[in-house]
C-alpha positions as CSV (number, residue, x, y, z in Angstrom):
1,X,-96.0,6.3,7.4
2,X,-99.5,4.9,9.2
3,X,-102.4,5.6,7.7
4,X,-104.2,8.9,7.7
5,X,-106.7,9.8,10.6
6,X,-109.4,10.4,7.4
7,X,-108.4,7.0,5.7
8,X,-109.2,5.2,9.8
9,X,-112.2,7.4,10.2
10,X,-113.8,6.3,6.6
11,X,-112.5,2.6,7.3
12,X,-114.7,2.8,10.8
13,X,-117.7,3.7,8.9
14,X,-116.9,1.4,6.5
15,X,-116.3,-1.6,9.2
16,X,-119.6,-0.2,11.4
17,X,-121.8,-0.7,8.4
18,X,-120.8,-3.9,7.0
19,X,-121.9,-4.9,11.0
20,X,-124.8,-3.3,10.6
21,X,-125.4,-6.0,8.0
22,X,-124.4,-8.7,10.0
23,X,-121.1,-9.4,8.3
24,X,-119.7,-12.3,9.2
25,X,-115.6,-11.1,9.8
26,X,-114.5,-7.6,9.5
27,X,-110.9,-6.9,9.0
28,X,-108.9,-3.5,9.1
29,X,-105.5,-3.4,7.9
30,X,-103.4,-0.5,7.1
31,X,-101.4,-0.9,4.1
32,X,-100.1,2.5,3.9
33,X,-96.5,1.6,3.7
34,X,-96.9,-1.0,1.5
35,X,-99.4,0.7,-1.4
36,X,-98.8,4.1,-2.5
37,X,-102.6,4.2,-3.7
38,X,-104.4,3.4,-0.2
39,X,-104.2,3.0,3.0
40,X,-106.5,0.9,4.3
41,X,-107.8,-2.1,3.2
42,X,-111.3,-3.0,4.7
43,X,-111.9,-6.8,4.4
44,X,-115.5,-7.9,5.1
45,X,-117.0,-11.5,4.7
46,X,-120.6,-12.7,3.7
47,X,-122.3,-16.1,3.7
48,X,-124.6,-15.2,0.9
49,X,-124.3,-13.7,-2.1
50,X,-127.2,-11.9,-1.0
51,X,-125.8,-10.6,1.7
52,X,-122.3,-9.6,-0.2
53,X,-124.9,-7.1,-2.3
54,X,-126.5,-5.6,0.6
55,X,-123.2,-4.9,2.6
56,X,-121.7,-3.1,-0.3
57,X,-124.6,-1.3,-0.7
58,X,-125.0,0.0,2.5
59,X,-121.0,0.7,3.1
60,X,-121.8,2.9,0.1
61,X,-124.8,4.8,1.5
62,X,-123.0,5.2,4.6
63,X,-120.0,6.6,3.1
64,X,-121.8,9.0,0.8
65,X,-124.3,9.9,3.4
66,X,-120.4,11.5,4.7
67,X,-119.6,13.3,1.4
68,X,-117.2,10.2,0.6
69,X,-118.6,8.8,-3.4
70,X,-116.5,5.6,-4.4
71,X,-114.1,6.2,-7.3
72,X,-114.9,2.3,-8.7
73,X,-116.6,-1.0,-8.0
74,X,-115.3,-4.0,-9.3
75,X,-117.0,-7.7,-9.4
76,X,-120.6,-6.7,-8.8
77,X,-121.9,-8.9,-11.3
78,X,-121.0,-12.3,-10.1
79,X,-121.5,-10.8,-6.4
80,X,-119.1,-12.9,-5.0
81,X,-116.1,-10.3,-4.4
82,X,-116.8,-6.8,-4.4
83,X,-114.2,-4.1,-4.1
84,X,-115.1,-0.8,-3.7
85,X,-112.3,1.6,-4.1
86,X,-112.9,5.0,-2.1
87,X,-109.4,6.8,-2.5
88,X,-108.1,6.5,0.8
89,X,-109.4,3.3,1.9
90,X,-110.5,0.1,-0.5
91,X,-113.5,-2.2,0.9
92,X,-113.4,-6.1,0.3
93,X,-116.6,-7.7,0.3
94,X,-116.1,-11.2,-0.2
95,X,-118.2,-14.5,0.0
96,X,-116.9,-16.5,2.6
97,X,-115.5,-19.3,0.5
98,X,-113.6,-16.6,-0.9
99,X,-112.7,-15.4,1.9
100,X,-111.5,-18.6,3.0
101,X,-109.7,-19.2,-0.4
102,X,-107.9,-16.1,-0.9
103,X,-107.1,-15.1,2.6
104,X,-106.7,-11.6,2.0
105,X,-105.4,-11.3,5.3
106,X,-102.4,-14.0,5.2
107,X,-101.4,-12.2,2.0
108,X,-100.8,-8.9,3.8
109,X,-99.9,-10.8,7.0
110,X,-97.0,-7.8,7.0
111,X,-99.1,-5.2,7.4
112,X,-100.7,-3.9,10.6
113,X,-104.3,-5.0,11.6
114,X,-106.7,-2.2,12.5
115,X,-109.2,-1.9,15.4
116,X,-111.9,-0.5,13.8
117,X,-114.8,-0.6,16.3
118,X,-116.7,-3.2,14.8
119,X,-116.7,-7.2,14.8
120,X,-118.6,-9.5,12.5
121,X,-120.9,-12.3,13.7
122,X,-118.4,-14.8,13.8
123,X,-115.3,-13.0,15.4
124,X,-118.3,-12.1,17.9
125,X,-119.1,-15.6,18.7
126,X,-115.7,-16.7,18.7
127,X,-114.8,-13.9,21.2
128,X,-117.9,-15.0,23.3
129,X,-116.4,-18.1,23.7
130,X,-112.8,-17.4,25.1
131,X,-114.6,-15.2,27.5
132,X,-116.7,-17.8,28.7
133,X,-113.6,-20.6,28.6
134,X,-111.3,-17.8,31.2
135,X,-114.3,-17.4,33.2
């Protein structure tokens, strides 16, 4: 079964606020026949710790600000993985060279990817560049 119209809806805000903080990949993917916990996985990249702190805080203040509180935080402390477990969805805020090391995204190559409205810097750029490479 897909994932739920509220579990897309909360990923969306998640995705739009992690842009707002100039995340460097964003990545939806509904896990929702694969995990009886969640359906969504939100998986964001940073290239500073800095900037992993100030994503999750704001993907919480966005989610709140929408009556959503997260049920647990994991991996604040060394600030270079975050997950933030809201129920229906589960937020990945990860240091790029964790990103690139774990490849959260290979591992649940199975399971659908999600458009969730929102692109980080990089996928931006590399987007702007095929369009200017068919023009």
């Amino acid at each position: 079964m897909p994932a739920t119209e509220h579990a897309l809806e909360l990923a969306r805000l998640a995705a739009t606020a992690a842009e707002s903080k100039l995340a460097a990949t964003i990545t939806g993917l509904d896990v929702s026949d694969h995990l009886p916990l969640t359906d969504v996985f939100v998986v964001v990249s940073a290239a500073t710790d800095r900037q992993v702190g100030a994503i999750v805080d704001e993907v919480e203040d966005v989610l709140r600000d929408h009556g959503v509180k997260a049920l647990r935080r994991e991996g604040e402390r060394e600030g270079r993985w975050v997950l933030i477990d809201f129920g229906d969805i589960v937020v990945h805020v990860q240091h790029e060279d964790e990103h690139r090391f774990y490849d959260l995204e290979r591992l649940w190559r199975d399971c659908p990817h999600l458009d969730l409205g929102a692109l980080g810097t990089e996928q931006r750029e590399a987007a702007a560049h095929r369009s200017s490479r068919t023009e």
